[in-house]
C-alpha positions as CSV (number, residue, x, y, z in Angstrom):
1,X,118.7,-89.4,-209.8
2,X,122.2,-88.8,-209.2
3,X,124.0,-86.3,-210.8
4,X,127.5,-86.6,-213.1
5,X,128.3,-83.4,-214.2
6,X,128.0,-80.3,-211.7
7,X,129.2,-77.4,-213.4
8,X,128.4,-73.8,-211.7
9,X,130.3,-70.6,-213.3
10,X,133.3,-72.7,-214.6
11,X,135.9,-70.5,-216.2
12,X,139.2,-71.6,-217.9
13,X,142.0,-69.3,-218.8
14,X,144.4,-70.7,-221.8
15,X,147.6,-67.8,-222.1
16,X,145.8,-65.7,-220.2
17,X,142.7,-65.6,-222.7
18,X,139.2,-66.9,-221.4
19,X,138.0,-69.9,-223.5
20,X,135.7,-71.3,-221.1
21,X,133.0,-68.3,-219.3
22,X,130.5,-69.3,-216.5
23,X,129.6,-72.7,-217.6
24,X,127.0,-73.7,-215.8
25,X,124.7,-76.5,-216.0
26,X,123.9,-80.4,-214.4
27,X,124.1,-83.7,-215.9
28,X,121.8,-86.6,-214.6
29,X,123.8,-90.0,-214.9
30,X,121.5,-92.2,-217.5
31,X,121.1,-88.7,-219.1
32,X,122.0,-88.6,-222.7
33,X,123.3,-85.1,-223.9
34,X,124.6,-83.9,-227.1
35,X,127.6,-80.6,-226.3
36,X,127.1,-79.1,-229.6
37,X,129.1,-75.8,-231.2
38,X,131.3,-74.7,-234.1
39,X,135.0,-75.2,-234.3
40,X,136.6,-73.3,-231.4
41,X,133.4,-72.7,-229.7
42,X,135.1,-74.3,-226.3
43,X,133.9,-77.4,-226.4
44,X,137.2,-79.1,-226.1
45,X,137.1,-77.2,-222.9
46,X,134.6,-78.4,-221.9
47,X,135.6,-82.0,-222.5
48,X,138.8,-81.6,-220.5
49,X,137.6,-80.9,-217.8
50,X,134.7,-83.7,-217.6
51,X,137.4,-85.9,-218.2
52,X,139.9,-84.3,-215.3
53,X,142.7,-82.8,-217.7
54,X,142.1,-79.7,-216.6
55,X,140.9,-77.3,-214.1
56,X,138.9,-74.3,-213.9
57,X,139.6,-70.8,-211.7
58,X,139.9,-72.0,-208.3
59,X,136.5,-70.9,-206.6
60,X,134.7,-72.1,-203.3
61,X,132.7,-73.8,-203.8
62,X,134.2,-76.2,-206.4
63,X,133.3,-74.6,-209.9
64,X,133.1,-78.5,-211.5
65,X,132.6,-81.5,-209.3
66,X,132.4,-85.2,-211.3
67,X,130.2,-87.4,-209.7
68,X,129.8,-85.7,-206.4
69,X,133.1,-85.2,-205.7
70,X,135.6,-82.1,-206.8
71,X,138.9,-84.0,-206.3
72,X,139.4,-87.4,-208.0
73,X,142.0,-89.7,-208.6
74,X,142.7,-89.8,-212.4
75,X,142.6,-93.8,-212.6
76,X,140.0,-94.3,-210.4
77,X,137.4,-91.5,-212.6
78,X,138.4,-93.6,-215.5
79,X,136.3,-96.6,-214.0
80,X,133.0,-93.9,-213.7
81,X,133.8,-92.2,-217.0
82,X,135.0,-93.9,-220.3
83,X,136.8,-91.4,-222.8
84,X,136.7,-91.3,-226.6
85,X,138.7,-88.7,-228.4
86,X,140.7,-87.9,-231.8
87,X,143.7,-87.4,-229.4
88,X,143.5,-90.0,-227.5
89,X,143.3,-92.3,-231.1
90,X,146.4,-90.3,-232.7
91,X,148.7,-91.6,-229.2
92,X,147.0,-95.2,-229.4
93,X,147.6,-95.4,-232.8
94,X,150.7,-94.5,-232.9
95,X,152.0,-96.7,-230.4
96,X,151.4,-100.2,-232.4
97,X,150.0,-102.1,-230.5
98,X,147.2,-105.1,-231.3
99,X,143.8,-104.2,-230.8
100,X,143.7,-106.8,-227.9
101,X,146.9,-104.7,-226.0
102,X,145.0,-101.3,-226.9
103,X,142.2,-102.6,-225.4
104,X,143.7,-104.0,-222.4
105,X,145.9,-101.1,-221.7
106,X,142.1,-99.4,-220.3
107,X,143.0,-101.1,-217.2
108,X,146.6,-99.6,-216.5
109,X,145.7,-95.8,-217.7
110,X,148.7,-95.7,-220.4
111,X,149.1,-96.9,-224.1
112,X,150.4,-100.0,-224.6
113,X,150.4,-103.1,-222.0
114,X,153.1,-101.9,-218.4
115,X,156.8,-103.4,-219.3
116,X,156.2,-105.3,-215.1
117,X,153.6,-108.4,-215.2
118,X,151.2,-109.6,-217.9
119,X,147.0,-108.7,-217.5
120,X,145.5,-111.3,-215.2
121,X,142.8,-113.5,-216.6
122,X,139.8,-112.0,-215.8
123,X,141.4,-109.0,-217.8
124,X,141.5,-110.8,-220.7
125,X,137.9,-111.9,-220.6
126,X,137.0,-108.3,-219.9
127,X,138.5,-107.3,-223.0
128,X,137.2,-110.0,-225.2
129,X,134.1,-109.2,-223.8
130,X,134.4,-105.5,-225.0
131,X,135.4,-106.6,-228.6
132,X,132.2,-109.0,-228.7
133,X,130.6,-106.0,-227.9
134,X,131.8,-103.8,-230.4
135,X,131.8,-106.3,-233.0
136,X,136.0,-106.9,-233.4
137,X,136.6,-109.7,-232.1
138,X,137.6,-110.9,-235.5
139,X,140.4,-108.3,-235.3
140,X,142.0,-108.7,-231.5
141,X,145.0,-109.4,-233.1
142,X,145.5,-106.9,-236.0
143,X,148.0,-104.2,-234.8
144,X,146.3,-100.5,-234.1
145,X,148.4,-98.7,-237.3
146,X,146.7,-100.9,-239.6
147,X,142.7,-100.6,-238.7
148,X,140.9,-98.0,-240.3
149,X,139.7,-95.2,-238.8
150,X,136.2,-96.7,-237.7
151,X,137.8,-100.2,-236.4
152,X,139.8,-97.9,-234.4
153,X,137.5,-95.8,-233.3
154,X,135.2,-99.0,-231.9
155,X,138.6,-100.6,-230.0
156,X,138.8,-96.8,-228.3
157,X,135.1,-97.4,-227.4
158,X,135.9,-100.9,-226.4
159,X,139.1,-99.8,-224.2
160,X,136.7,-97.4,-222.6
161,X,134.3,-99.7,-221.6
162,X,136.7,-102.4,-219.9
163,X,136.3,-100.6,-216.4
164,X,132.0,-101.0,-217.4
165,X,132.0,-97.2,-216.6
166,X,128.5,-95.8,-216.1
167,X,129.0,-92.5,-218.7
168,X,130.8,-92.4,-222.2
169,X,132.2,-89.4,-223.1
170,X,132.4,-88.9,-227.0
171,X,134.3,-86.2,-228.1
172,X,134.0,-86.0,-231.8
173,X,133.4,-89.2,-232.6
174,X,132.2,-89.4,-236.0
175,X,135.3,-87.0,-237.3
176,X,137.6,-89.0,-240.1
177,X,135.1,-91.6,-240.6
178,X,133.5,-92.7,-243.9
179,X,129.8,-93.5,-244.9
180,X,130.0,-97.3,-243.6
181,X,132.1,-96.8,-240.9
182,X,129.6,-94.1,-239.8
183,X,126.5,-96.1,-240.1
184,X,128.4,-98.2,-238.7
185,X,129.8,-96.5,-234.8
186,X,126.5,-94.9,-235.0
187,X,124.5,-98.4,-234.4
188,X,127.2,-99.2,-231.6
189,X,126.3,-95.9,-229.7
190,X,122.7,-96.0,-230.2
191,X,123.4,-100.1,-229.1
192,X,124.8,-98.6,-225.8
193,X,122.9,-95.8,-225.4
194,X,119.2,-98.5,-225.4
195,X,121.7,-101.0,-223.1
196,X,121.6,-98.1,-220.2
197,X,124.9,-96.8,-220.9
198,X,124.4,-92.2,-220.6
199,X,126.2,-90.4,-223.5
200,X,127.5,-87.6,-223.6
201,X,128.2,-86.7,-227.5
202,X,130.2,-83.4,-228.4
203,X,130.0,-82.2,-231.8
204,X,129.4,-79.7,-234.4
205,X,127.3,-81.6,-237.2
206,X,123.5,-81.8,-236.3
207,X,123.3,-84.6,-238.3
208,X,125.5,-86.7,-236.1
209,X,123.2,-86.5,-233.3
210,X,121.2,-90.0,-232.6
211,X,118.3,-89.9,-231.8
212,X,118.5,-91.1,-228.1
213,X,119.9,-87.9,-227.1
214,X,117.2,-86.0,-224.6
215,X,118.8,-82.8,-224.2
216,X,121.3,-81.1,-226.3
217,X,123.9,-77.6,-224.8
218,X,124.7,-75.5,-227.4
219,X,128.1,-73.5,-227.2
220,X,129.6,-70.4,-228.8
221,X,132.7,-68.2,-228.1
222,X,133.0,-69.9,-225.0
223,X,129.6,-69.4,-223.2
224,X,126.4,-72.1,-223.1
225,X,123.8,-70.5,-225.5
226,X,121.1,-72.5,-224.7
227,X,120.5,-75.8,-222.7
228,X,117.1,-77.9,-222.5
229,X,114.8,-80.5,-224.5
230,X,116.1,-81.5,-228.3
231,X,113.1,-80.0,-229.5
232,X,113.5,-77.0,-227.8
233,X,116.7,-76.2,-228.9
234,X,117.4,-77.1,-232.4
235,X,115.6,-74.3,-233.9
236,X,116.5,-72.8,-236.9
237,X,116.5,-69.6,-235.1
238,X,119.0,-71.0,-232.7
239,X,121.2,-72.8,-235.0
240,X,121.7,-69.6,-237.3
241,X,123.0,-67.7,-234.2
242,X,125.4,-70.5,-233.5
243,X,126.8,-71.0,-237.0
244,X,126.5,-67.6,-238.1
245,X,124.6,-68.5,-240.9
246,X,120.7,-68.5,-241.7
247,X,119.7,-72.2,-241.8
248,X,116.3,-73.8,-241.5
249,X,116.0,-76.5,-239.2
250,X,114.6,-79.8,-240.3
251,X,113.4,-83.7,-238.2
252,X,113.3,-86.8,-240.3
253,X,113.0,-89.9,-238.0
254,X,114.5,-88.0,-235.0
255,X,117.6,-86.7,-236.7
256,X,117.8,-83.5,-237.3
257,X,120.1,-81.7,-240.1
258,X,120.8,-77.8,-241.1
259,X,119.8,-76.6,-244.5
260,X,121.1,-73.1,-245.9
261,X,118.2,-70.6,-246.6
């Protein structure tokens, strides 16, 4: 199978300060995989730079390499690698636009639709496609500052999947989102996830981990802990060294949630 992710003693310096040590590890496209770690365990790291926003110390060979390759054009890995992210909702929303233009702006890179020329019609399709997909196609012409954090949240995923990239990248996805709108994105991943779509989910809430992930990385103070089979590696014994706190591990239906012991 070919490979996504190469990642082979990665390091990333912020101010001088390591946040990133000797990451290694390979991800398998199809593969789903859970990134999971406490707040400022480096797993925003980590998602930069899968998604190209940032780079590692310079090391031959290439410490990170995306889809066999070490050097991509930014536009052209968004077509192999759709991106969802609390950042990346913050500058969409903020910019106004209808769901349809959010959507549609996938295709140019930006937020909002380029000032020059109007999407072609096979661009339109696309994204009406994409909203049939995610269940808003009711909304297409609601503007972005008025959806609530879970419509917004599905026209990200939609925007994302315009270019029909082979991975998702899901950085926090769940974050802001109430009971229903939860239930709610978690039936549109798991739809994607069945429809041959590889996931790779970063978090820090065991219970927000479906059930189709295969292989879960767990992450603290900068370094991979551990890295194999669900099974293997939510452990109670493994998730108290990550949190810091003693927890006992429990599987109901293939989730899996932390209780305090």
């Amino acid at each position: 199978m070919a490979v996504s992710v190469e990642m082979n003693d990665a390091t990333v310096l912020l101010g001088g300060c390591p946040v990133l040590r000797d990451a290694t590890f390979t991800l398998e496209e199809g593969e789903h995989v859970c990134i999971l770690g406490p707040n400022g365990s480096g797993k925003s790291t980590l998602v930069r730079l899968i998604s190209g926003d940032l780079f590692p110390l310079h090391r031959e060979p290439a410490a990170v390499r995306l889809f066999g390759r070490d050097r991509w054009d930014l536009f052209e890995l968004r077509g192999r690698l759709g991106i969802v992210s609390d950042s990346l909702q913050a500058w969409q929303a903020a910019g106004g636009e209808t769901v349809r233009d959010t959507i549609l702006s996938g295709f140019f890179g930006g937020v909002g639709l380029p000032l020059r020329g109007a999407p072609e019609s096979w661009m339109e399709e696309k994204a009406r496609e994409a909203a049939r997909l995610l269940k808003i196609g009711d909304i297409l012409d609601r503007r972005s500052n008025t959806l609530s954090s879970g419509q917004m949240r599905r026209t990200l995923v939609a925007r994302a999947l315009i270019h029909e990239p082979r991975t998702l990248l899901l950085d926090e996805p769940y974050t802001s989102l109430d009971l229903a709108a939860r239930h709610q994105f978690d039936d549109r991943v798991r739809y994607l996830a069945a429809r041959g779509h590889a996931i790779i989910l970063v978090t820090h809430e065991l219970g927000e981990i479906p059930p189709e992930m295969d292989r879960v990385i767990l992450i603290k103070e900068g370094r991979i802990r551990a890295d194999g089979p669900k099974r293997s590696v939510l452990t109670s014994a493994n998730i108290s060294e990550l949190f810091g706190i003693p927890v006992e591990v429990r599987e109901e239906d293939g989730r899996f949630r932390a209780v305090p012991v």
